[in-house]
N, C-alpha and C positions, 0 to 999 in steps of 0.2 A: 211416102206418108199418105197415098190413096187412103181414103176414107177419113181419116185422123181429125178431130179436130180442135181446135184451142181455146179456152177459157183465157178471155183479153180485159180490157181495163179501162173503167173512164175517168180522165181527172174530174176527183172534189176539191173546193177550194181553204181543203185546210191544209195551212204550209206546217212541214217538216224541219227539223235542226237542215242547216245546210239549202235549203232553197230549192226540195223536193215539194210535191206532194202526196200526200194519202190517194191513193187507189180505189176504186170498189170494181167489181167483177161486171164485165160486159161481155155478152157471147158473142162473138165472131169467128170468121170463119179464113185460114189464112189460107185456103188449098185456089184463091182465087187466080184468073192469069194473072203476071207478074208484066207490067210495062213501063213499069217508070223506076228508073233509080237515080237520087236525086244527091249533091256533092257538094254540100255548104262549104263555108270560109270556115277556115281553121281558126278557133279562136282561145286556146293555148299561149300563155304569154312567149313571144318569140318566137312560133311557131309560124316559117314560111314554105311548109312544101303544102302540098295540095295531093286529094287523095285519087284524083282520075285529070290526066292532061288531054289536050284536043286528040292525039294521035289515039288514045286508044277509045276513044268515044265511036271511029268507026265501025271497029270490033263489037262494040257492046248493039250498034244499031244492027251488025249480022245478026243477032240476036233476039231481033224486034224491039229493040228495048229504047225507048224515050230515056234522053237525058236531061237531066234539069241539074245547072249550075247559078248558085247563088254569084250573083254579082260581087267582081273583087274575088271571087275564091284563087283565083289562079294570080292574081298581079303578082305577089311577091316572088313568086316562083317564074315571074317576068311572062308569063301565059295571060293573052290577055282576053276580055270577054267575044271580042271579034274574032278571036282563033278559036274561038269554041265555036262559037258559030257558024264559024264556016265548015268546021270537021261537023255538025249537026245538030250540034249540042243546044237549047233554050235555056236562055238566061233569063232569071227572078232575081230580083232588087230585093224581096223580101224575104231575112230569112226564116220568119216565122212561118210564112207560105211555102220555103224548102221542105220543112222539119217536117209540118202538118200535111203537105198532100203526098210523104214519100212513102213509097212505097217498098224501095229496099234502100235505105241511106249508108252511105260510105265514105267513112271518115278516115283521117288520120291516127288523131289521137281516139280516148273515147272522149265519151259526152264531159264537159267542163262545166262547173260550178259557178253562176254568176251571181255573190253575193248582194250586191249592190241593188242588182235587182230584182232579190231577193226568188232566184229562179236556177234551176240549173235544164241544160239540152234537153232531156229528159224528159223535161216537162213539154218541149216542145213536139217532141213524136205522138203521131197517133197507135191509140192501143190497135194491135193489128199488123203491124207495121215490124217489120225486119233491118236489124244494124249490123253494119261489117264494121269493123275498126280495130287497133290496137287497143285491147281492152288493160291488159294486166290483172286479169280476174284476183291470183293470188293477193297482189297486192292493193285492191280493189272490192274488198267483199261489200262495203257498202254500198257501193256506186251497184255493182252484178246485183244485188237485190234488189234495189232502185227501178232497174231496168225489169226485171222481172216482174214487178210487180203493177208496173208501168203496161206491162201485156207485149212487149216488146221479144220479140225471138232475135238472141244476139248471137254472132258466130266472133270469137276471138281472131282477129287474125296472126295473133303474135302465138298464138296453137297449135297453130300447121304441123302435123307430123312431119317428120323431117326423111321422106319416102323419096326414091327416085321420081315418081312419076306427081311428085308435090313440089320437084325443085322451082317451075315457074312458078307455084305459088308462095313460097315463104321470102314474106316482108321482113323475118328478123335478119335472114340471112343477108338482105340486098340491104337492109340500113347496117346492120352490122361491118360489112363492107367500108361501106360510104362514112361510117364513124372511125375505122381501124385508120383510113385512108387519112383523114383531116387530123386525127389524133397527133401522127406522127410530123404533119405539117406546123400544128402549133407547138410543138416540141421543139423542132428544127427555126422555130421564128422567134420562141423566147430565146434558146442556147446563143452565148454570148461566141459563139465559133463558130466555124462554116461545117458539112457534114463530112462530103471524101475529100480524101486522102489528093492533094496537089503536090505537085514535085515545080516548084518557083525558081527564080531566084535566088530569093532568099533563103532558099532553102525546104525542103520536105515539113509540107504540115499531113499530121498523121488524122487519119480518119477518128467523126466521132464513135463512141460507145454508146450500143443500143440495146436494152433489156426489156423483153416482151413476155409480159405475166398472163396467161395463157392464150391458148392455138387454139382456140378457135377461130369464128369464120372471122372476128374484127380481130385478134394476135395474128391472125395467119395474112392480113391483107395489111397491120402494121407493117410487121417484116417484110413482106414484097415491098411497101413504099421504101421503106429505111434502106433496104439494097439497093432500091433504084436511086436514091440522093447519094449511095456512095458509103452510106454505116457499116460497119462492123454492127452483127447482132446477134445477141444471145435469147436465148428464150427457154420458158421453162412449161411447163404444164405435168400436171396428175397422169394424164392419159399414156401409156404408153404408145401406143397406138399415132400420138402427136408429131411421135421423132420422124417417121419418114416423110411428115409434111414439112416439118418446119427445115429438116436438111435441105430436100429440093428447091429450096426458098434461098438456100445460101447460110442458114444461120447456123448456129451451134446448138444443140440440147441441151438443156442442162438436166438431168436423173434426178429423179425425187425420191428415188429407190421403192416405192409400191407399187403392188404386185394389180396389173389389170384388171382381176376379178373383186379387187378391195375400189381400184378408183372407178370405176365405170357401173352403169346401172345396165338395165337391159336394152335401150332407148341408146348407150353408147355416151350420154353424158356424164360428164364428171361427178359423182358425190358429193354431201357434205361429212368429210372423213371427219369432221371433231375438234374442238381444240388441240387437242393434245397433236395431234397430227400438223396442224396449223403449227403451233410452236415450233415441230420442227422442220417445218418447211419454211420458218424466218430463220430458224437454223442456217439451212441451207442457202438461200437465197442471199443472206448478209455480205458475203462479200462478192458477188455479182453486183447488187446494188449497190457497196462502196466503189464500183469502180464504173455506174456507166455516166452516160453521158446524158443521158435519157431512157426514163422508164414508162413504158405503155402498158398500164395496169387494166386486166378485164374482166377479172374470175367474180363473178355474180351468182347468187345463186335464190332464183326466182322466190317471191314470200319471203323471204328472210333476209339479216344483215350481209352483206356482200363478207367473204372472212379477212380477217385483217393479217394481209402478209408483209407488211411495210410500218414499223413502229418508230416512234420516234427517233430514239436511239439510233437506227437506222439511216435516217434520213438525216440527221447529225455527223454521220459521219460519209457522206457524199461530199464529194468535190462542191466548194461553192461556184455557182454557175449552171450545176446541174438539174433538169428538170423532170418532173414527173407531170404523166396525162393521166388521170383517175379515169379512166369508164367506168369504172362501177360507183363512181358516184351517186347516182340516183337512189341506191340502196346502202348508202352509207362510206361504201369507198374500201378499197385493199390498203388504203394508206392513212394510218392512224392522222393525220395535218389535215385530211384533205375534208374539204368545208365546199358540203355543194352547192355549185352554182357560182362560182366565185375563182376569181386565180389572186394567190396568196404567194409571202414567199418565208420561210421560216428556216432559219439556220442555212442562211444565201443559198437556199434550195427553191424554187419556184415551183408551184405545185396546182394545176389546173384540175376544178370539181365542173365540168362539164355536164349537164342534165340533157341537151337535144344536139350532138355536134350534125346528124344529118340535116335536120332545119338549117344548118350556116350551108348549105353545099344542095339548094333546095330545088335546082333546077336537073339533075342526074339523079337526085333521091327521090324525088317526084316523079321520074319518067320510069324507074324502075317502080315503085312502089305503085303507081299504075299498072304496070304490066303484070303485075303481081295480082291486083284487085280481077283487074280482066279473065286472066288463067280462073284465080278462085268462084267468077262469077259464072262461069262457062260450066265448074264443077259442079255449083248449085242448081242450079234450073235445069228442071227437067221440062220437057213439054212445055214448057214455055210458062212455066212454076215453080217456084222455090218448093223444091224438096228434100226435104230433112230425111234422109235415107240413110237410117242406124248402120247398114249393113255397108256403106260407103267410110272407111275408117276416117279420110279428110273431113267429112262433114263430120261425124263422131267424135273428134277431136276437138273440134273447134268450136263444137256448140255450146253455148254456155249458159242461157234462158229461154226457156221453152214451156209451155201450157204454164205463165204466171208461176214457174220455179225454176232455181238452180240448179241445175241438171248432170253438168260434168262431176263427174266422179273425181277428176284430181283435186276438186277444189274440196274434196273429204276427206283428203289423205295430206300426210306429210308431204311438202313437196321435196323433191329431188334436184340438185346444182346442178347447174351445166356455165361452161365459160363459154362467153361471145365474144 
């Protein structure tokens, strides 16, 4: 981005619906050195990982780079202000003093709404000023204009092209994981039976039944956990391309009978093939689902409602005892019951609407999702400056406000599904 520079923003104090404010244009200039990256408390309700732990602050000072961590960011993640410190890190008590002297901030989530105080994050960056975090632009367009408007240059991390040489960088992949992993734990904790197969006494108890609504990277690390307790597990996904992951895994396939170039985009992610397609793929699914023991639902598909492969009727005729983990809950859920944020149980079926399962598991998803920050931080700065280098496809990817606009191109196109 030599030469380049950006049209930034100063807060006026007229408030906005939601606890923003009105912008007006301030010239600045963002090509300055880059020294401080600064790591407030997450403050998402329930939200306990943290977006940079002490280990990888030493990485970031190879870098020349000051850290400033708001006090308390790291406790619940059991990291505490004294281990920051001593890996190098400066701790601030204030986090209006994080927001406003940062120079590149790195979050978790994105910025959060605090109505009460009648304020959101947002308001607290200064224009000039660069965010890393888990944006969800798609699902997010007012918060991305917020920000943009705000003078802010945001990089999505939840964007990452999904490139070999991007695999240290993508945070979906490492929470996706850390979600697949806990999914199948609170499945195995509600089920009123143990998981494998024992040979007793009293007799042979048979292994439970496990069904995994798509392979991707959280289906594909359900099924590892579910083999490692001892399940039996079936799994299904769009993709053909799925089956020779999920066999090596131990599970079964189940065929959805579409042809590769109908389920798969260019990007390698799943479609969204359509109702009609959807109907019969609860076709197909129906009696796999009457017969397991537990079902790990994933199939999401970004900007839109998650599709629904699990309907009532469905779910009525499961064994009572048996449970479902919704992941796609945050976008409405694959399972007509399922009610997010909540564990419910309807027709003695048990049915978990999970919104953040890596936050419950904060201290592995924290130290990953730091490692994740650090790789991507290392991508950004050049010369010891954030540089926006169109010709960099990671940086390309992920940017998402830039000169006081929205700038990614997918956020003007239909989006395309993919399962996690």
């Amino acid at each position: 981005m030599q030469g380049d520079s950006v049209i930034l923003f100063r807060l006026r104090p007229t408030a906005l619906p939601g606890g923003c404010y009105e912008c007006e244009p301030a010239p600045t200039d963002i090509e300055g050195k880059l020294t401080k990256v600064s790591i407030p408390k997450e403050t998402a309700p329930g939200e306990r990982r943290v977006a940079v732990v002490p280990e990888s602050v030493g990485r970031l000072a190879a870098m020349d780079l000051e850290v400033v961590v708001e006090s308390g960011a790291g406790e619940a993640a059991f990291f505490a202000d004294s281990d920051y410190e001593a890996a190098g890190a400066s701790i601030e008590p204030d986090a209006a003093a994080v927001f406003g002297d940062a120079e590149l901030m790195v979050k978790v989530n994105a910025p959060t709404v605090d109505a009460s105080a009648g304020r959101c994050e947002v308001d607290l960056l200064r224009a000039g000023s660069a965010l890393a975090a888990v944006l969800a632009p798609r699902d997010n367009p007012q918060l991305v204009r917020g920000i943009a408007e705000a003078g802010v240059t945001a990089c999505a991390l939840d964007m990452v092209p999904r490139l070999s040489r991007a695999q240290a960088m993508d945070v979906l992949t490492s929470m996706s994981t850390v979600a697949g992993y806990r999914a199948v734990l609170l499945a195995c904790e509600a089920m009123p039976k143990m998981v494998p197969m024992m040979m007793t006494p009293a007799g042979t108890l048979r292994p439970a039944k496990g069904l995994v609504i798509g392979a991707g990277v959280a289906g594909l690390e359900a099924i590892a956990t579910a083999r490692r307790l001892g399940a039996v597990v079936k799994a299904v996904d769009t993709r053909p391309a799925a089956q020779e992951q999920v066999e090596s895994l131990g599970a079964k396939f189940v065929v959805m009978e579409v042809g590769a170039e109908e389920a798969e985009d260019a990007g390698g992610y799943a479609r969204d093939l359509g109702e009609e397609f959807y109907s019969r793929q609860q076709e197909v699914l129906a009696p796999h689902v009457e017969e397991a023991d537990f079902i790990i639902a994933t199939a999401v598909i970004p900007g839109r409602r998650a599709p629904l492969l699990i309907t009532e009727g469905m779910v009525r005729a499961m064994k009572p005892g048996s449970v479902i983990v919704d992941l796609a809950a945050p976008s409405g859920g694959n399972c007509q019951l399922t009610e997010p944020g909540t564990r419910t149980e309807r027709h003695g079926v048990t049915l978990f609407g999970p919104l953040n399962l890596p936050g419950e598991v904060p201290v592995h998803a924290s130290q990953m999702f730091s490692r994740n920050v650090a790789a991507f931080i290392a991508e950004l700065i050049g010369d010891g400056r954030i540089n926006i280098d169109m010709e960099n496809e990671i940086i390309r990817e992920t940017l998402i406000t830039r000169d006081g606009e929205v700038v990614h191109q997918a956020l003007k196109e239909p989006p395309q599904g993919k399962e996690d």
